[in-house]
Residue, then its C-alpha position, 0 to 999 in steps of 0.5 A: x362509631x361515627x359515619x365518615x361522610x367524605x367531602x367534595x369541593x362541590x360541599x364547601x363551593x370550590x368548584x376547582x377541586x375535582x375529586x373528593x377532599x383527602x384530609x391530612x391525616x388520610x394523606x399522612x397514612x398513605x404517604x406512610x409519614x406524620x401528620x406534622x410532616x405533612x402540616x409542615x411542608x404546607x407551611x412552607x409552601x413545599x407540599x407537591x400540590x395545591x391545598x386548602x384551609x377551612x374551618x380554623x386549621x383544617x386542612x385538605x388536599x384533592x385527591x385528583x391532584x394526590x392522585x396526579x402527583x403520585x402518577x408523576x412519581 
């Protein structure tokens, strides 16, 4: 089984994120919906928080904006 090793913006150098980087399929899970739903709204700009590209198409979230954002619903 492989070690999950939880990235902050501090291990990438994005001195804006605050919490540690929640991958989409952490997202997806939570939200209770699909990766692909997810992959979509960041597409087209309609995911509720900022996000950010690393690597070819990884993709992660704050998970102190996550968290704000779930605050607010």
């Amino acid at each position: 089984m492989k070690d999950i090793v939880e990235l902050t913006g501090e291990d990438l150098g994005l001195k804006t994120v605050r919490g540690k980087l929640l991958t989409v399929k952490e997202i997806a899970k939570f939200l209770r919906t699909s990766e692909r739903l997810v992959h979509s709204h960041m597409e087209d700009g309609t995911f509720p928080f900022r996000w950010f590209l690393f690597g070819e198409r990884n993709r992660a979230a704050d998970s102190a904006d996550f968290d704000d954002w779930l605050k607010k619903q």
